[in-house]
N, C-alpha and C positions, 0 to 999 in steps of 0.2 A: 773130250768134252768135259769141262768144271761142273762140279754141282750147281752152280748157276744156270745154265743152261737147262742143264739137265731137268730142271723143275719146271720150267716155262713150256718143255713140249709133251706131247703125248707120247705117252709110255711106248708105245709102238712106234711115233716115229723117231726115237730115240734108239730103240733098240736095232732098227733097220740100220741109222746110222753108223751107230760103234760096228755093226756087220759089214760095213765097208759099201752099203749100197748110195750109187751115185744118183740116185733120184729120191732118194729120202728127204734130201733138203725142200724138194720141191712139196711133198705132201702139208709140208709146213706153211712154206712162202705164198703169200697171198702179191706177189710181187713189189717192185722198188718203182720209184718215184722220177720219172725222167724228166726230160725237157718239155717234151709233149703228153703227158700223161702223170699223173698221183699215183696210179697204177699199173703197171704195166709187165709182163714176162717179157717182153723184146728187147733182143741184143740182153740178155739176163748176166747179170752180175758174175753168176758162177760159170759164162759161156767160155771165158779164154782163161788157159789156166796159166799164163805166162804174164798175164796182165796184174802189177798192184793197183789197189782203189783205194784211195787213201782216207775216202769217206763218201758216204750216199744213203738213201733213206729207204727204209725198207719195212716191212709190215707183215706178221708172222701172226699164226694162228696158236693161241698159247691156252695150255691148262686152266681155266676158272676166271680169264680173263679176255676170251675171243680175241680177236683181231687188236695187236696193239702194233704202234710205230718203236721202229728202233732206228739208231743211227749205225749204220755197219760199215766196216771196212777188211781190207784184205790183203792182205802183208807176206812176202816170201820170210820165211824163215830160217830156214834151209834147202838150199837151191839143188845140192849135191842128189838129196834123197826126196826135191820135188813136195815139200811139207810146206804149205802156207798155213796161219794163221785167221780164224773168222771172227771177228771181233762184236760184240753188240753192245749198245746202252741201249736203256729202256729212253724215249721222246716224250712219253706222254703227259709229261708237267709240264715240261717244256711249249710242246706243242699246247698245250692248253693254256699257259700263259700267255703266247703268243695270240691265241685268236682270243682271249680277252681283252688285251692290247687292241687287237685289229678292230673290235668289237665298240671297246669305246672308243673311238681315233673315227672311227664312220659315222658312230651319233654322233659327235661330237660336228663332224664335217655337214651332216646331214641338220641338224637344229642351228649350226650358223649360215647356213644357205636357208635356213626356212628366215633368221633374225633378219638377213641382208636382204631379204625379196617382203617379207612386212615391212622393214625400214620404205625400201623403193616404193611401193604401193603407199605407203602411209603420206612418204612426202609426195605422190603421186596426186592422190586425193587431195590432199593440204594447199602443194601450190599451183594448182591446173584447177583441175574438178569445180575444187569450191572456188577458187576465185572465176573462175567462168560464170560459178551461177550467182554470184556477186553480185558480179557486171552486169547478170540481164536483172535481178532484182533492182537495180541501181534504175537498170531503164524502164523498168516496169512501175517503179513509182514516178517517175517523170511522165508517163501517161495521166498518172491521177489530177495533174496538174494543168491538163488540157482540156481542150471543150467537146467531152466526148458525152454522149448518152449516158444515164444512170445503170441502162443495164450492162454496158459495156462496162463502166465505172465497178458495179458491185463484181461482174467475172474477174474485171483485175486484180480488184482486192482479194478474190477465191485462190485466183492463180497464184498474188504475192505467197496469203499463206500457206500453200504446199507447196512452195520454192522455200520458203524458212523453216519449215519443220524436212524437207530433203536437205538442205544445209546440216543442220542440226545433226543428223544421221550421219552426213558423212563424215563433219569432225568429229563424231562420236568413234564410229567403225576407224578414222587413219588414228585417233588415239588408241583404242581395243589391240590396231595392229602392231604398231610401235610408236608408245609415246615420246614425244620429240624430248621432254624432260627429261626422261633419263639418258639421252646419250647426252645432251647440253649442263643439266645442271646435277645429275646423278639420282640416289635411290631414292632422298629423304622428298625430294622438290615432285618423282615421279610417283611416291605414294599418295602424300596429300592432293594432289591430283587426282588421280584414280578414286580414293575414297570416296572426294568430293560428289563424280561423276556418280559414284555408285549410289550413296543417298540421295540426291538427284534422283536419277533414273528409276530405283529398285525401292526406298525410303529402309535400305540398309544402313543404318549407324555404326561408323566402324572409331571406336575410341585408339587412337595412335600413340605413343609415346615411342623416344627415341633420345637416343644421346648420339648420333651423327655428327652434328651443327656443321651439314654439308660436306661432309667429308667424300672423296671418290674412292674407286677402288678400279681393279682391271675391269676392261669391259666385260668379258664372261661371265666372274662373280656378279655384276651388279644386274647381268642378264639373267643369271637362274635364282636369283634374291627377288627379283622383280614376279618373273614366270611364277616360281612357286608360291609366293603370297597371293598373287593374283590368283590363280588354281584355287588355295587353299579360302580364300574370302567367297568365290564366286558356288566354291562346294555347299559351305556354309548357308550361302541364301538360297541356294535351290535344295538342302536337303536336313539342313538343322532343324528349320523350323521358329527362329528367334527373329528378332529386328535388333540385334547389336550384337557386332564381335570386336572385340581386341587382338588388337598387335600388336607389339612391340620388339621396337631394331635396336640391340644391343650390342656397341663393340667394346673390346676388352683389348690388352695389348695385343693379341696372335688368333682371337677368335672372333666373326662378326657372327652374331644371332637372333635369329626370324623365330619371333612365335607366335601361330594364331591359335587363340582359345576361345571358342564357342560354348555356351549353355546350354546346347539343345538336345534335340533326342538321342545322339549319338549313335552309335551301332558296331554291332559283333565282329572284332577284328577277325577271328575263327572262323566265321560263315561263310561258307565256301561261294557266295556272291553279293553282291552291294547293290545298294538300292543306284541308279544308273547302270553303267557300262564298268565299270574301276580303272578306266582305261585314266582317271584323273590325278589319282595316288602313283598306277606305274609312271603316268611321267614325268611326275616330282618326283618320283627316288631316281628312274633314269638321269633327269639334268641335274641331280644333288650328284652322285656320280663322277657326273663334267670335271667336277672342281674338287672333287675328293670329297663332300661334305657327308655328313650324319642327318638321315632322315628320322625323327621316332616320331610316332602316329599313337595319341591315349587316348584313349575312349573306353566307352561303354553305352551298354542300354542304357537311355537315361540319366547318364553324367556328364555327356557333352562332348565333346572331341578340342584339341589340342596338339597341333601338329607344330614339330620345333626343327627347325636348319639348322644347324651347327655347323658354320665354314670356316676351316681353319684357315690363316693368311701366313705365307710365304712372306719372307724377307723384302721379297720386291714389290711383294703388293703394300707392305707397309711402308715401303718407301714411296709409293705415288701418293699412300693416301697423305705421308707426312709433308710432298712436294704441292697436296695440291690445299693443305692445312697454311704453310706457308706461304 
C-alpha cells in the first residue's frame, strides 16, 4: 500500500489490511457500479482472484472526505507468487464535470421543447383561433346590415365588441408565447415590437437603442437575448416602480450586448429573498448559461437596477450574422 492510499482510508482499515486480512477491503468498499446498479457488492470486483479488470467504478469510504468515486482496476503482476496489483484514481472532478455537462445538455433540451411548443401554440392561435373569430366577426357585422330589431342590432354590436377585445387577447398571448418576428426578421424587429405592445398595454416607456441594422444570429443566442430582456423589462414594471426603462443591444466584433437599466427603487442583492418569487433572475442566469454568456445584476436600495448579458459569438455565429448582412 503507497502513501497515497494509505491517507484516503481509516487508520484501522488500513492496518487490517498490511495484517493480511481478506475482508478489510470490504470495511472500506461502499461497492462498484454495474450494469444494473451505481451500487452494488454482487459478483464484487475482488470475487475471482484469477480474473484481470482493466477498469470499473467504484466508491470507497475515505478519511475527511466520506464516500468518494474512484476509477479501479486490477492487474496480475506476478502470476508465479499470485501478487495482483489494485489500482485507484480519485472520479470526483470528473464525475462532477460530467453531470454539469449532463445538467446543462437537459436545460438546454428542456427550454427548446418549451421554445418549439410556444412557437406551435403561438402559430396555433395566430392561424386557427384568431382567424375563426375573424370570420364569425366578418359575419356578425353582415347582420348589422339586415332588417333586424334594434334590440337584436344593439346585442350584436355587444357581442362584436367582446369578439374584438378576445381577438386582441389572443394576438397578444400567441405574441407573449413566441413572437413570429424574431424567428422571421430576428432580435432588433422582435424588440420594437414587444416594446411597442408593452407601452400599449402597461403605459411602460421603454427607450431602445441599438446598432444591429437587422443583423441575425443563431437561433438560441437570439432566443435567450430575447427571454432575458423580456424577463428583465417585465421585472422592471412589476417591481421598479418607474414608467421608463432603457435598453440597449450592442454588437462589437466577438461580443453582442443586452442591457436593461431601470431608475427605480432597486433592492438588496444580499437579502436572502426578493420582492416576488426570484424565480425570474434564476432563469436569466440559467438561459445566459445556454450560450455560455455573463449575467451581472447592479443594484441597490434606491439606485435602480441594471442587468447586462454579455454573449460572446463564436466564429460561426459571425459567420450567419456576416451571411445574413450580405
Amino acid at each position: 500500500m503507497n502513501k497515497a492510499a494509505e491517507q484516503i482510508l481509516d487508520p484501522q482499515v488500513a492496518q487490517l489490511m498490511k495484517s493480511g486480512s481478506t475482508e478489510a477491503i470490504c470495511m472500506a468498499c461502499k461497492g462498484f457500479t454495474s450494469a444494473e446498479e451505481e451500487q452494488t457488492c454482487i459478483s464484487c470486483y475482488m470475487s475471482d482472484p484469477e480474473r484481470n479488470i482493466p477498469s470499473f467504478q467504484v466508491f470507497l469510504e475515505t478519511v475527511g472526505r466520506g464516500i468518494v468515486p474512484y476509477t479501479g482496476s486490477i492487474q496480475m503482476i506476478d502470476a508465479e507468487q499470485g501478487i495482483r496489483v489494485f489500482m485507484l484514481r480519485d472520479l470526483t472532478e470528473q464525475l462532477q464535470t460530467s453531470e454539469t455537462l449532463h445538467q446543462k445538455t437537459l436545460v438546454k433540451r428542456v427550454i427548446k421543447a418549451q421554445e418549439d411548443e410556444r412557437k406551435r401554440i403561438s402559430r396555433e392561435l395566430h392561424d386557427s383561433v384568431a382567424q375563426e373569430m375573424l370570420s364569425s366577426l366578418v359575419d356578425l357585422r353582415v347582420l348589422k346590415y339586415m332588417n333586424v330589431e334594434d334590440d337584436v342590432l344593439k346585442k350584436v354590436r355587444q357581442t362584436e365588441g367582446s369578439l374584438m377585445r378576445l381577438l386582441d387577447d389572443i394576438r397578444h398571448l400567441s405574441v407573449q408565447l413566441r413572437p413570429a418576428t424574431l424567428d422571421d426578421l430576428g432580435l432588433e424587429a422582435a424588440f420594437r415590437t414587444h416594446f411597442k405592445w408593452t407601452e400599449k398595454n402597461y403605459g411602460l416607456l421603454v427607450h431602445f437603442t441599438s446598432n444591429m441594422q437587422s443583423r441575425r444570429f443563431e437561433g438560441e443566442i437570439e432566443t435567450v437575448v430575447y427571454r432575458v430582456c423580456q424577463e428583465a423589462v417585465f421585472n422592471a414594471l412589476k417591481y421598479a416602480e418607474v414608467d421608463e426603462v432603457d435598453v440597449e443591444l450592442l454588437l462589437t466584433s466577438d461580443v453582442l450586448t443586452l442591457t436593461v437599466r431601470d431608475h427605480g427603487v432597486g433592492f438588496d442583492l444580499n437579502a436572502p429573498t426578493y420582492k416576488g418569487t426570484g424565480l425570474g433572475l434564476f432563469g436569466m442566469k440559467e438561459r445566459a448559461e445556454l450560450v455560455d454568456a455573463a449575467l451581472t445584476v447592479q443594484t441597490g436600495i434606491g439606485k435602480g437596477t441594471t442587468i447586462i448579458l454579455t454573449v460572446p459569438l463564436k466564429k460561426e455565429e459571425t459567420d450567419i450574422e456576416n451571411n445574413h448582412r450580405g
